[in-house]
LUMMAR-144390 format. One record per residue (C-alpha): residue number from 0; y, x, z. Coordinates in Angstrom, 1 decimal. Each point is the difference from the previous one (the first is absolute). Last residue first. Example, Ala and Ser with C-alpha at 12.3 -4.5 7.8 and 13.67 -1.06 7.14 Angstrom:
2
+-----+--------+--------+--------+
| seq |     c2 |     c1 |     c3 |
+-----+--------+--------+--------+
|   1 |   -1.1 |   13.7 |    7.1 |
|   0 |   -3.4 |   -1.4 |    0.7 |
+-----+--------+--------+--------+
//
This chain:
178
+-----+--------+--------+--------+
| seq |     c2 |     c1 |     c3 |
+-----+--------+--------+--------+
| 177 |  -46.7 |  -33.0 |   -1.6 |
| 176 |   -0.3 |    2.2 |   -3.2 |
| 175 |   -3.3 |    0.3 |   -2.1 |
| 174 |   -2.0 |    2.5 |    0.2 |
| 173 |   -0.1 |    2.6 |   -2.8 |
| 172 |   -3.7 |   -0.1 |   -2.1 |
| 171 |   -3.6 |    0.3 |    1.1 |
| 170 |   -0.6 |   -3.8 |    0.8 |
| 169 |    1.2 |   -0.8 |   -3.5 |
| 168 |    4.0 |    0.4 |   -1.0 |
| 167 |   -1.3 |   -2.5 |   -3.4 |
| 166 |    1.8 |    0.5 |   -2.6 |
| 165 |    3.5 |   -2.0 |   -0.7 |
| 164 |    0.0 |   -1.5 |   -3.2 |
| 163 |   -0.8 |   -3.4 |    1.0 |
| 162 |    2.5 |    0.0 |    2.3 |
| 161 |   -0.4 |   -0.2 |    3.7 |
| 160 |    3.0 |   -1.6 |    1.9 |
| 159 |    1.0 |    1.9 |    3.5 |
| 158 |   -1.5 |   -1.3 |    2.8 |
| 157 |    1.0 |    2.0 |    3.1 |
| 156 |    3.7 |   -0.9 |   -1.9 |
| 155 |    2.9 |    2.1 |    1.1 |
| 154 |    1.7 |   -1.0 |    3.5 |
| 153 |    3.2 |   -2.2 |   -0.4 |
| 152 |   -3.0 |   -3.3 |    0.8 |
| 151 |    1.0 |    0.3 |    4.2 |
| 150 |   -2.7 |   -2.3 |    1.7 |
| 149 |   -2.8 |    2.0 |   -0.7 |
| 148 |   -3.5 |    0.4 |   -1.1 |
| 147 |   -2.0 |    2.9 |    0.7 |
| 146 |   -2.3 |    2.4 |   -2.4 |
| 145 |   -2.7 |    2.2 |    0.6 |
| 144 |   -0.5 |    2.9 |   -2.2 |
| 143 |   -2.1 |    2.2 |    2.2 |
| 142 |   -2.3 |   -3.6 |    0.7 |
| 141 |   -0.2 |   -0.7 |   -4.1 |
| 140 |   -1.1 |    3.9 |   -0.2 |
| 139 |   -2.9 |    0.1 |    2.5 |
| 138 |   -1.5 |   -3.4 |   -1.5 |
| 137 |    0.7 |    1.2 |   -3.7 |
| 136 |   -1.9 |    3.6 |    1.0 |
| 135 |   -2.6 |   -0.6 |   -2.9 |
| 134 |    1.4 |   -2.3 |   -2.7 |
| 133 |   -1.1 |    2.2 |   -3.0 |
| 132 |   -1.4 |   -3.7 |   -1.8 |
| 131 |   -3.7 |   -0.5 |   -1.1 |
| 130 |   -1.1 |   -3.2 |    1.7 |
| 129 |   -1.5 |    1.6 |    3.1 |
| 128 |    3.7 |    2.2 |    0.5 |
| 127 |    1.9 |   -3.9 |   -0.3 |
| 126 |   -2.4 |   -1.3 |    2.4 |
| 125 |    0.2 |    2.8 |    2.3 |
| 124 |    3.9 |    0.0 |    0.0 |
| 123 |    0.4 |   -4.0 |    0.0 |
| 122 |   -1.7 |   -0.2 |    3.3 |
| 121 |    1.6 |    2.9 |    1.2 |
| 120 |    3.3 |   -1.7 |   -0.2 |
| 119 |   -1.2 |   -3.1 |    1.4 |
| 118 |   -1.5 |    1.8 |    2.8 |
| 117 |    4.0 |    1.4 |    0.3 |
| 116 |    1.6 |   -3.2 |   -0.4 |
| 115 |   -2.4 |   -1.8 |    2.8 |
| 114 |    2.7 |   -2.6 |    1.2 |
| 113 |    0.2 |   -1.0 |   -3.6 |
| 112 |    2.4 |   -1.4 |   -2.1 |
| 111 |    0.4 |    1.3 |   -3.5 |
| 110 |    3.1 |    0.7 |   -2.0 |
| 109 |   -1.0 |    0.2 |   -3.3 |
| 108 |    3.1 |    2.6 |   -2.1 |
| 107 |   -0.2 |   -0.9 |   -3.6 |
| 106 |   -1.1 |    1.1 |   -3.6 |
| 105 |    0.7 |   -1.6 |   -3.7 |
| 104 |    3.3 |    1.2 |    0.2 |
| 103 |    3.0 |   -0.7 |   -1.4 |
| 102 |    3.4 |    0.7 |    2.1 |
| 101 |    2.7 |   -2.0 |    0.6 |
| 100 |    3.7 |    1.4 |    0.4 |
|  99 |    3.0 |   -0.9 |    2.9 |
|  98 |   -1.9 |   -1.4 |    2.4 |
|  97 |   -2.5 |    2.5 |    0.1 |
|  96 |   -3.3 |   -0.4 |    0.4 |
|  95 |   -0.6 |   -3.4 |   -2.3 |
|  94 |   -3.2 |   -0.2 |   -1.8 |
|  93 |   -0.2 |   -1.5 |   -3.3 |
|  92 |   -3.9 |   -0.3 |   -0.3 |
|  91 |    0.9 |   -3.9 |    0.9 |
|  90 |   -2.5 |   -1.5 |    2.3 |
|  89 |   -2.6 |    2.8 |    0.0 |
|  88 |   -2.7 |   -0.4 |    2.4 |
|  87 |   -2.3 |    2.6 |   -1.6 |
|  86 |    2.6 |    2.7 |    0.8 |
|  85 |   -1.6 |    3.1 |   -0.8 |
|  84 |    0.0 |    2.6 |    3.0 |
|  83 |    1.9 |    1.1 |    3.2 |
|  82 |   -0.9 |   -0.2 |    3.2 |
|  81 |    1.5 |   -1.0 |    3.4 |
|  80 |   -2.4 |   -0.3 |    3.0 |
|  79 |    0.3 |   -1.7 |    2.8 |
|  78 |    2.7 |   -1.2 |    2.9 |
|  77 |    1.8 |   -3.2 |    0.4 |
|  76 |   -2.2 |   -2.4 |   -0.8 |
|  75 |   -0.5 |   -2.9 |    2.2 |
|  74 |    1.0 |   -3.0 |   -2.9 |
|  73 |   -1.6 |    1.9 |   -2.8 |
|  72 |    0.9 |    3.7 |   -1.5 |
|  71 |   -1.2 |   -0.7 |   -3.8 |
|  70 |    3.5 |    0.8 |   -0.9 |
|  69 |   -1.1 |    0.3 |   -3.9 |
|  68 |    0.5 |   -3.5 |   -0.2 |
|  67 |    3.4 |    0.8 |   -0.3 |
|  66 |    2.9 |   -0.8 |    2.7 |
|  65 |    3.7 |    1.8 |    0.5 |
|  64 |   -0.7 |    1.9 |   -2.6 |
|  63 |    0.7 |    3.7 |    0.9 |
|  62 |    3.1 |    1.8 |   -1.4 |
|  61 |    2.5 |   -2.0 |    2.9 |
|  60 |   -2.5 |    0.6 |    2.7 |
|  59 |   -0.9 |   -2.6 |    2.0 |
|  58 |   -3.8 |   -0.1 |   -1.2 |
|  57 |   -0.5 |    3.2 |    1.1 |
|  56 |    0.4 |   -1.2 |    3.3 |
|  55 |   -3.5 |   -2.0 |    0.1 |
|  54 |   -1.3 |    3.7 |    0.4 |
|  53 |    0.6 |    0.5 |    3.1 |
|  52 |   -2.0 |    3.1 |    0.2 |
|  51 |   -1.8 |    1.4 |   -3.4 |
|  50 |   -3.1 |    1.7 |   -0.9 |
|  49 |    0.6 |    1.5 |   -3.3 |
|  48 |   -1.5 |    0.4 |   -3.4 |
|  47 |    1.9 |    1.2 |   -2.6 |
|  46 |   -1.9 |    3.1 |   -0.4 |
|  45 |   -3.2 |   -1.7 |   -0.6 |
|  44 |    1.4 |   -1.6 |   -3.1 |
|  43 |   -1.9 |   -3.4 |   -0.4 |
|  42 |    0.2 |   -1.0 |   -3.7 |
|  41 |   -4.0 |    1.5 |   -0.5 |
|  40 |   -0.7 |   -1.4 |    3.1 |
|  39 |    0.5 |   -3.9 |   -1.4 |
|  38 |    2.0 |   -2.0 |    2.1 |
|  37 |   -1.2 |   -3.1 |   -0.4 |
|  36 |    1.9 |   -3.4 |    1.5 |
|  35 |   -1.7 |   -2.6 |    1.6 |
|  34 |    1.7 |   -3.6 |    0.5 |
|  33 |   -3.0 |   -2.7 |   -0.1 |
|  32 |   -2.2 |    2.3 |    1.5 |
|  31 |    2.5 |    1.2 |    2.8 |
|  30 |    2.1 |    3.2 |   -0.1 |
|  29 |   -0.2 |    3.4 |   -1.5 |
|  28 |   -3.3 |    1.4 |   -1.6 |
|  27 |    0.5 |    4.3 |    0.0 |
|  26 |   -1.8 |    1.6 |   -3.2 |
|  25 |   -3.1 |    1.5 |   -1.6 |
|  24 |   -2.6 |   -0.5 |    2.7 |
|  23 |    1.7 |   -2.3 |    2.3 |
|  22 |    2.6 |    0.6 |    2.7 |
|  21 |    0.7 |   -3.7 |    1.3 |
|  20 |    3.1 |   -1.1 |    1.5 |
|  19 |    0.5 |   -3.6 |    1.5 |
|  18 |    3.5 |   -0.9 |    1.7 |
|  17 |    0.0 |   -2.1 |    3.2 |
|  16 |    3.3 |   -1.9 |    0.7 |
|  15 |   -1.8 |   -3.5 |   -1.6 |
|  14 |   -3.1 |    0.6 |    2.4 |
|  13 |    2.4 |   -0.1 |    3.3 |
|  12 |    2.5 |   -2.8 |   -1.3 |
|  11 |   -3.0 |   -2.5 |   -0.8 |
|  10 |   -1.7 |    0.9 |    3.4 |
|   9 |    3.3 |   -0.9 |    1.9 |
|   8 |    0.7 |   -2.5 |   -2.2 |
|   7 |   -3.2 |   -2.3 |    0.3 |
|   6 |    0.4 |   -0.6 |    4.2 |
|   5 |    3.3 |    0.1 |   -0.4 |
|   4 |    0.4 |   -2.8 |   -2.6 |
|   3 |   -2.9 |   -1.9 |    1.3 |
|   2 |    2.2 |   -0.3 |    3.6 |
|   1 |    3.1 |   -1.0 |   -2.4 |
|   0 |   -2.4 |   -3.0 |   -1.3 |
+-----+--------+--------+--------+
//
């Protein structure tokens, strides 16, 4: 029985840690049929769009949930590409990025897994200009503003919250800080 075990749990472990992304025509497709989430581009802000190192240590920081669905980072994830747009996974649309005040907003930061963050990234920036969107430069942009997780959590937020009254910064506006 233990030698079925391995034999099955290897395989199991290896497609379980994998983490599906698909760049459609009008929006990103995130996760597995039975656990997709839409992030429509119209949502998608391509200034907050950032390829990211380490990423599974944002999830240690004190203003960060410590899990979300939005983490879509997978068992072998550690690097990607973080962007932000609406959150169609929404458990409670009371989001929590500062211990001592929760803020409201109907967006959120998708960490996505990838060792191929900045294909990804130009993926989503010639399906986003095809459908419409002033997305040209994103891929350039999201590698200039690249972010890396750390340890130490005193540092200010690489993710800070998006409210639904903040405008979009858009691929021609400031870049973000590290």
């Amino acid at each position: 029985m233990a030698g079925v075990m391995v034999f099955w749990g290897g395989p199991l472990l290896f497609f379980h840690g994998l983490e599906r992304h698909r760049v459609c025509d009008h929006g990103l497709v995130l996760g597995f049929k039975n656990s997709a989430y839409v992030v429509p581009w119209e949502t998608l802000d391509p200034g907050r769009v950032r390829v990211g190192v380490r990423m599974g240590l944002l999830g240690r920081r004190e203003d960060m949930p410590q899990t979300s669905p939005n983490y879509r980072i997978g068992v072998f994830g550690l690097n990607g590409l973080v962007v932000n747009g609406l959150d169609t996974a929404i458990t409670s649309s009371w989001k929590s990025f500062d211990p001592r005040h929760r803020v409201f907003s109907l967006f959120t930061w998708w960490l996505l897994g990838t060792r191929h963050a900045p294909e990804l990234a130009a993926a989503i920036e010639e399906a986003m200009v095809a459908d419409g969107y002033d997305a040209a430069g994103l891929a350039d942009r999201a590698l200039a503003q690249q972010l890396t997780g750390h340890w130490n959590d005193r540092e200010p937020s690489p993710v800070p919250p998006r409210l639904g009254t903040d405008p979009a910064i858009g691929v021609h506006g400031p870049l973000m800080d590290p």
